[in-house]
C-alpha positions as CSV (number, residue, x, y, z in Angstrom):
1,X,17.3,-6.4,-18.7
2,X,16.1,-3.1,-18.6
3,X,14.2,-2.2,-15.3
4,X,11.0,0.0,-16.2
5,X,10.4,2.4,-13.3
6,X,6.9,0.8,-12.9
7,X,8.0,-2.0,-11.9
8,X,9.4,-0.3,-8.8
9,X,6.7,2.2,-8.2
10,X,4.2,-0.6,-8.5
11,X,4.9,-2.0,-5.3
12,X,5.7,1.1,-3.5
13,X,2.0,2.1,-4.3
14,X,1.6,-1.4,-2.6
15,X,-1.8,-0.7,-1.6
16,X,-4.5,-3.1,-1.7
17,X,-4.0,-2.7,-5.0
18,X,-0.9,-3.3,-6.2
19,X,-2.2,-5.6,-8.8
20,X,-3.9,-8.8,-10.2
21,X,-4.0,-10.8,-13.6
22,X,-7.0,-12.9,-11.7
23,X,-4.7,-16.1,-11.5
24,X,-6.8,-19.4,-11.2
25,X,-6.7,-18.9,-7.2
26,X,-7.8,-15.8,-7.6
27,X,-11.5,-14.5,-6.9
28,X,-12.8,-12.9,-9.7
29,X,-17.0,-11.6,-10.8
30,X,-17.5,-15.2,-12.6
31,X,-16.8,-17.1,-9.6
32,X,-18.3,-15.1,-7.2
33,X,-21.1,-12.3,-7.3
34,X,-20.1,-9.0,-5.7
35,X,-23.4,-8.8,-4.5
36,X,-22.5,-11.7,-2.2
37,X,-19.4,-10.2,-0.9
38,X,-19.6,-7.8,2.1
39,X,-18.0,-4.3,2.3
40,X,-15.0,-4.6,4.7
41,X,-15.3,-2.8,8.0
42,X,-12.2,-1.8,10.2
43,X,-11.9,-3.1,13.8
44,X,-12.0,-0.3,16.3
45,X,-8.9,-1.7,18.7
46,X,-7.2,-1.8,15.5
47,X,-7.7,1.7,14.2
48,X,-6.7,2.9,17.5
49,X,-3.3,1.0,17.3
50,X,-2.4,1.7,13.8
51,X,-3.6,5.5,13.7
52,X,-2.1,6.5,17.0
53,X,-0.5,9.1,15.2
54,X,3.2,7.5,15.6
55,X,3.1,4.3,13.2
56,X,6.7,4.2,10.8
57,X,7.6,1.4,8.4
58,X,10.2,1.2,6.3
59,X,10.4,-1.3,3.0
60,X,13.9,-2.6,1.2
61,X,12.5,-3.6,-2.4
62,X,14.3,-5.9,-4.6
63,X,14.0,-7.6,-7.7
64,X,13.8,-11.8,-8.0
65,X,17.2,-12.9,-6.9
66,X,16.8,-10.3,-3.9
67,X,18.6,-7.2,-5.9
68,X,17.6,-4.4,-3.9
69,X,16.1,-1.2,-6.6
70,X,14.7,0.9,-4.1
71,X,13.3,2.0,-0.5
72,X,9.3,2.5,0.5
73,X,9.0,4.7,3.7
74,X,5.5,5.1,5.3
75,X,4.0,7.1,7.7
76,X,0.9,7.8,9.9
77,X,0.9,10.9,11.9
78,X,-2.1,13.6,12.8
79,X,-2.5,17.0,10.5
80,X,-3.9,20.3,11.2
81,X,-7.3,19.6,10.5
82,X,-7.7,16.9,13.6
83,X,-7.5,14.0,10.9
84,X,-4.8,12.2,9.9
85,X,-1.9,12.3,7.2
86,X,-0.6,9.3,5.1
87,X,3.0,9.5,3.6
88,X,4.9,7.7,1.1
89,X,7.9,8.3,-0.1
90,X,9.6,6.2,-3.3
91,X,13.3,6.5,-3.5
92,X,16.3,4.6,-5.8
93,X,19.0,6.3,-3.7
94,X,21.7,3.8,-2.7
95,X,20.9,1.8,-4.9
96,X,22.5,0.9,-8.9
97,X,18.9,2.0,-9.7
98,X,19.4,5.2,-9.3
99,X,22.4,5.5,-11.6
100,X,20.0,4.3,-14.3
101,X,16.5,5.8,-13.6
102,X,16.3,7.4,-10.5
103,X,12.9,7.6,-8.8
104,X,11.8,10.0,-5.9
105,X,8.0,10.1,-5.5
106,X,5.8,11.9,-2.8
107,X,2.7,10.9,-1.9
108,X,0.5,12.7,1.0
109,X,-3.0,11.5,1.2
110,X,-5.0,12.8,4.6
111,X,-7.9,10.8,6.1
112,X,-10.9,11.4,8.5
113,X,-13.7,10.1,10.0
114,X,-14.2,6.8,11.6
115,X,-13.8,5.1,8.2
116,X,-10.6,7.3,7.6
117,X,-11.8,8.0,4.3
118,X,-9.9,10.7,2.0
119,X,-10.5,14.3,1.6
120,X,-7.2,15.6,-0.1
121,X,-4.2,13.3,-2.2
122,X,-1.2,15.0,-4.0
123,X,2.0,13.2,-5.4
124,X,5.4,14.6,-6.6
125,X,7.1,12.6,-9.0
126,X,10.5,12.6,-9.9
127,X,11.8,10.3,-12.5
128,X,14.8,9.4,-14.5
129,X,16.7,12.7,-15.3
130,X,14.3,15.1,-16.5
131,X,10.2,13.9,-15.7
132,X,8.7,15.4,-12.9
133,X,4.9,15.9,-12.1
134,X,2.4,17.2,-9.7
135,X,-0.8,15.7,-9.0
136,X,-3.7,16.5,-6.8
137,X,-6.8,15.2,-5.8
138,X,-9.8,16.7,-3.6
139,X,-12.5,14.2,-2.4
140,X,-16.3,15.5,-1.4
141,X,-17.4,12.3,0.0
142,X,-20.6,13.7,0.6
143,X,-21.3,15.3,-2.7
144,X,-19.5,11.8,-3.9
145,X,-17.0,14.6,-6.2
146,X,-13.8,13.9,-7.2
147,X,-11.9,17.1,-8.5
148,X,-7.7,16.3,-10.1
149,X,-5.6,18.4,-11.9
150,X,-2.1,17.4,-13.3
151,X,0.6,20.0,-13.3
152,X,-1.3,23.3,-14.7
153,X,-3.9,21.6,-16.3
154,X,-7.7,22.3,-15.5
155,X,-9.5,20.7,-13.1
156,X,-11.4,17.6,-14.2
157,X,-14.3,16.6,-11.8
158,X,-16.0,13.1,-11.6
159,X,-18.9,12.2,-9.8
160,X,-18.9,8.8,-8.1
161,X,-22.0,6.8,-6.7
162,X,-20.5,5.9,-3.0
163,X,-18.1,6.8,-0.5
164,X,-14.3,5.7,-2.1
165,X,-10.6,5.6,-1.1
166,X,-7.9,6.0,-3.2
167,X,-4.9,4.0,-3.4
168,X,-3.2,4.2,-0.3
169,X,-5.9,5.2,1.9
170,X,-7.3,1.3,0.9
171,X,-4.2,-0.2,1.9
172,X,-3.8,1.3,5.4
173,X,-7.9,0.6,5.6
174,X,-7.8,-2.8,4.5
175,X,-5.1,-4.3,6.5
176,X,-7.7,-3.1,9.5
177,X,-10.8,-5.3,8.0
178,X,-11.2,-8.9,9.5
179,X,-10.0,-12.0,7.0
180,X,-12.0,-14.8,7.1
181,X,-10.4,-17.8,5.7
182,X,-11.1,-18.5,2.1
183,X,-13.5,-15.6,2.7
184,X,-13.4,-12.1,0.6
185,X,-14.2,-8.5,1.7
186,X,-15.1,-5.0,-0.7
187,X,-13.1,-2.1,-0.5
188,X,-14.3,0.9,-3.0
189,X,-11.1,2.5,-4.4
190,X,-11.6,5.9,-7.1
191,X,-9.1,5.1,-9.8
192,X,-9.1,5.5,-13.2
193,X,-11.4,8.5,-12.9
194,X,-13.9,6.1,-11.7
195,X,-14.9,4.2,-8.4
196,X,-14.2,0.5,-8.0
197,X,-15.0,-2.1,-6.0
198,X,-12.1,-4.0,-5.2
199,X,-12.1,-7.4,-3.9
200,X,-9.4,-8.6,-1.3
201,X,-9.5,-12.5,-1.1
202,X,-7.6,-13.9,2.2
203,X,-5.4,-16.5,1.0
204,X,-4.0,-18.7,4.0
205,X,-2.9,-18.1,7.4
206,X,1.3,-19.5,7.8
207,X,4.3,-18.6,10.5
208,X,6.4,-16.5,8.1
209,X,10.2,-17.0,9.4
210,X,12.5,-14.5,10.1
211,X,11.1,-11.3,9.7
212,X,12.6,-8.1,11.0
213,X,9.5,-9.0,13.8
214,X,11.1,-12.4,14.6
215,X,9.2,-15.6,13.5
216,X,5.4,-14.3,13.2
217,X,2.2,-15.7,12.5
218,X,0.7,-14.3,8.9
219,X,-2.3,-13.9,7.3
220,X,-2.1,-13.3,3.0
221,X,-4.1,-11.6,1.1
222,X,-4.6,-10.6,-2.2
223,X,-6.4,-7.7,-3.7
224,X,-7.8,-8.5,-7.6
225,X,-8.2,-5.3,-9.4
226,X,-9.8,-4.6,-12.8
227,X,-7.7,-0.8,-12.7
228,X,-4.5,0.5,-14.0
229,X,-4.4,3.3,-11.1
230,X,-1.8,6.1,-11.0
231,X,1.1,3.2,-11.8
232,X,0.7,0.3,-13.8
233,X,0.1,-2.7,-11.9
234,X,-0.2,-6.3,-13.8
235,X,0.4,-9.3,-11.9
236,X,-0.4,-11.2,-8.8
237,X,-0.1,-9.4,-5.5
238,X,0.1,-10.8,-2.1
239,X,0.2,-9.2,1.3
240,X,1.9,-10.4,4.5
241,X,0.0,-9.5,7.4
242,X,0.6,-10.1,10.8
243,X,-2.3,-11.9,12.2
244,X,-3.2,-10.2,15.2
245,X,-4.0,-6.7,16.6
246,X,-1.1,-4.5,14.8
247,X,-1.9,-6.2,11.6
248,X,2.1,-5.1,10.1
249,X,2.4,-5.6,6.6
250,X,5.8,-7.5,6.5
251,X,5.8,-8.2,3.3
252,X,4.8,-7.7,-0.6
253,X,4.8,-9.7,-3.6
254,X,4.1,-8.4,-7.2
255,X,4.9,-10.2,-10.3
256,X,5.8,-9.0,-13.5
257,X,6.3,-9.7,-16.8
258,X,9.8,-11.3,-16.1
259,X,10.1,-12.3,-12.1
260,X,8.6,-10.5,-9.3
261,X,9.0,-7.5,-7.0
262,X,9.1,-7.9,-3.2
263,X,9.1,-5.3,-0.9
264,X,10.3,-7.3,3.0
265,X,9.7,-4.5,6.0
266,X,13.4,-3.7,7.7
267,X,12.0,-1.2,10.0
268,X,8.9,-1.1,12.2
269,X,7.8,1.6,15.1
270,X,4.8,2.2,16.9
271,X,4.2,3.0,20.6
272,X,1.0,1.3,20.7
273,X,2.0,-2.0,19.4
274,X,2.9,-3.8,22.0
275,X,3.8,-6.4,20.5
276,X,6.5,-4.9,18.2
277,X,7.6,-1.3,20.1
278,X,10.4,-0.1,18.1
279,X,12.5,-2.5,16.2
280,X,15.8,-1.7,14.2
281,X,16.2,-2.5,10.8
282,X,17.8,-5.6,9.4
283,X,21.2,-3.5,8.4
284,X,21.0,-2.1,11.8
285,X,21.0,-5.3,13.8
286,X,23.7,-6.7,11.6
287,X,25.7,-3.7,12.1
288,X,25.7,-4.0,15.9
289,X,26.4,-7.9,15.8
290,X,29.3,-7.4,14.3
291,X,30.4,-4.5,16.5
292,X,29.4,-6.4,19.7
């Protein structure tokens, strides 16, 4: 089979809105009105925890079978204008990947304000053995502007009707929002030069075994989108959470058109999680079992 670098970068833009076909337990406009579905709002305790300005996770992603094609590394940290700074960072290296299409992406997208909204996004792309890219996007999300530009093109400028995220600013805000069982919450997302309101369903609530947290109690969720975004993303998607005040995504699901992409967390760090301070990835651990 050839591997399509989508199918990687789809789950590392894992964000809300990694992707949906609207499968049959799926929420989707005919079964339910969006007027009846309520914005999401982010719990205050949790924003403090997960935006302390310290939070680290680190993603193996693998192919069915558990073939490993790549690594997702996130970060939350403060930047120089008192708000805060997103990171992602896409990589095949160490992987037989990256023998056949090698993929190192950048994504920095800084939030502020109590809804930690964005204000700037840009992306460096590296892929295969000759694409790269640069992408940037301003946000006036009190004008309700957008202004991109790819490369050394001219700046296009759309005007939106609301306050949006984009891509990963949704993820990091939605894993904050409460999930009511069988319930669904709004999330606006500016994507395909237009804002959307996405629709997160919450799927179950399960103990999900053997985690790089230990044995933990989950809440999944899936986000149905109607958008292509910056990576193609077709398929159902579903979120690990853990169900309580850290809210760590542990894992992701995406399928595609043959099998599914799952990205499983291996590393996990943030002071002000209590619960989880500092763990050691799953290679780690191993390493020092069989040294001890």
């Amino acid at each position: 089979m050839r591997f399509k670098p989508i199918h990687l970068r789809a789950v590392a833009t894992l964000t809300v809105l990694s992707a949906c076909t609207l499968a049959s337990e799926c929420l989707s406009e005919e079964s339910q009105n969006l007027k009846d579905i309520p914005y999401g709002v982010m719990s205050a305790e949790m924003v403090r925890i997960a935006y302390s300005g310290t939070e680290k996770l680190k993603y193996a992603i693998s192919w069915t079978g558990g073939v490993k094609i790549g690594e997702l590394h996130m970060e939350i940290h403060r930047d120089k204008d008192e708000g805060y700074e997103l990171d992602a960072y896409v990589t095949t290296e160490g992987t037989f990947m990256n023998s056949i299409y090698p993929v190192h992406d950048t994504h920095t997208t800084r939030v502020r304000g109590d809804e930690r909204l964005p204000y700037f996004y840009e992306v460096y792309q590296e892929e295969g053995y000759s694409y790269t890219a640069y992408r940037m996007t301003t946000y006036d999300q009190e004008k309700g502007v957008v202004k991109y530009r790819k490369n050394d093109q001219p700046v296009r400028e759309f005007k939106i009707d609301g306050t949006s995220h984009n891509e990963f600013s949704a993820f990091f805000a939605s894993r904050l929002m409460e999930f009511k069982d069988g319930g669904a919450i709004i999330v606006p997302a500016f994507a395909d030069k237009k804002r959307a309101e996405v629709v997160v369903k919450t799927l179950s609530r399960q103990m999900t075994s053997q985690t790089v947290l230990g044995d933990v109690q989950t809440v999944l969720v899936s986000p149905i989108l109607k958008f292509k975004g910056l990576y193609d993303k077709r398929g159902d998607t579903v979120i690990w959470y853990t169900d309580d005040e850290c809210r760590v995504p542990v894992q992701i699901n995406s399928k595609v058109v043959v099998g599914s992409i799952t990205a499983k967390l291996v590393s996990y760090e943030n002071p002000l999680c209590p619960r989880y301070t500092t763990t050691k990835s799953v290679s780690s651990k191993k390493e020092d079992e069989a040294g001890g």
